[in-house]
C-alpha positions in Angstrom: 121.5 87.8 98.2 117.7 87.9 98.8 118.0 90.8 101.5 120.2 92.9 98.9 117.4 91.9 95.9 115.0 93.7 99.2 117.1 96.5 99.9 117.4 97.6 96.0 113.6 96.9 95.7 113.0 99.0 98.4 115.3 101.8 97.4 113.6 101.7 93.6 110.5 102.2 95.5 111.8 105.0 97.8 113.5 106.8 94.0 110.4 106.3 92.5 107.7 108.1 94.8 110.5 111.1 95.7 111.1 111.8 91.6 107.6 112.6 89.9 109.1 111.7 86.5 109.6 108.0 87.3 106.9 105.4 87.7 107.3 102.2 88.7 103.8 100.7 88.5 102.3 98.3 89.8 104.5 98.0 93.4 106.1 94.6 92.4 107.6 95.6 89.7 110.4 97.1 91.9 111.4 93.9 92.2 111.8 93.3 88.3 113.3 97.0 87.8 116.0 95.9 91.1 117.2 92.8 88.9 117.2 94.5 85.7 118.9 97.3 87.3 121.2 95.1 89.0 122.1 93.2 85.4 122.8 96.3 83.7 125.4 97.6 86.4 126.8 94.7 86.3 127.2 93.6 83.0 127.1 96.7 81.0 128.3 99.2 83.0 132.1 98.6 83.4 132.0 98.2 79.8 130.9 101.8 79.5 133.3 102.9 82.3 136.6 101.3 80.6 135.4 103.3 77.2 134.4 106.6 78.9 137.7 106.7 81.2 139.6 109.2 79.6 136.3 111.7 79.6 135.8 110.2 83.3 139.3 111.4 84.0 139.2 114.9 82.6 135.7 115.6 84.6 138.0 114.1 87.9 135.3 111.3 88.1 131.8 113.2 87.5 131.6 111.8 84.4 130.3 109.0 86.4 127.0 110.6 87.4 126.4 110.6 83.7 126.5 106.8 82.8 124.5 106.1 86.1 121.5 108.3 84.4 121.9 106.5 81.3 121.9 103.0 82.8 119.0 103.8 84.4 117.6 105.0 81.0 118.7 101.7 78.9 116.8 99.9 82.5 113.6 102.1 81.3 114.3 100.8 77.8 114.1 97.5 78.3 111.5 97.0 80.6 108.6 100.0 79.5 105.8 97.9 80.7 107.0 98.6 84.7 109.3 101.4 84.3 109.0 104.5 82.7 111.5 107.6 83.2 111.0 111.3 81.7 113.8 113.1 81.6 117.9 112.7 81.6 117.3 114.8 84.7 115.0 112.5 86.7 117.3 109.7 85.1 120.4 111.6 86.9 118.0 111.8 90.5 116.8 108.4 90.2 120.3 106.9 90.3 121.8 109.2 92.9 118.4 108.3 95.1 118.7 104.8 94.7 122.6 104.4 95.5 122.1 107.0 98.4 119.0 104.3 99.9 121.4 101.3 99.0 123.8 102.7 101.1 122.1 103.5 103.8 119.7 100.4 104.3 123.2 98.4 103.5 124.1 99.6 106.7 121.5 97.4 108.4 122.1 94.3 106.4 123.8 91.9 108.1 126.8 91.3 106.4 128.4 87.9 105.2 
């Protein structure tokens, strides 16, 4: 659990120096957006996805893209202090950033 609370840190950190609209400031506070992040898709997400499934199913699943962006947005809410995000936009980059990172340092993990 600690090396995937790592690998999200680290691919909030990568997101957040390639996007010029999202700050994460000071460089620990990856750490906190990682959790809260983490909290949000897990709790509050497939919420949003069982209520947005018919739209999900008439876009043939790009619907999607949009409640990453605004999780990442309700993230920014809650935690202004560390977080800040400008735009929809560089909400929409930030998520697709940080899952394509995930992914890839994922790779490397070792696995359970």
């Amino acid at each position: 659990m600690l090396v995937r609370l790592i690998i999200s840190a680290l691919s909030v950190a990568a997101a957040a120096f390639f996007i010029d609209g999202v700050t994460v400031e000071p460089w620990w506070a990856s750490i906190v957006v990682a959790v809260v992040y983490g909290l949000i898709n897990a709790l509050v997400r497939p919420v949003v996805k069982l209520f947005a499934l018919p739209v999900n199913i008439l876009t043939l699943g790009l619907f999607t893209f949009v409640i990453n962006a605004l999780m990442v947005l309700l993230c920014a809410w809650f935690i202004p202090q560390y977080f800040k995000v400008a735009s929809f936009l560089d909400a929409l980059y930030f998520s697709i950033i940080v899952a394509i990172v995930s992914w890839l340092l994922g790779l490397f993990a070792p696995k359970n």
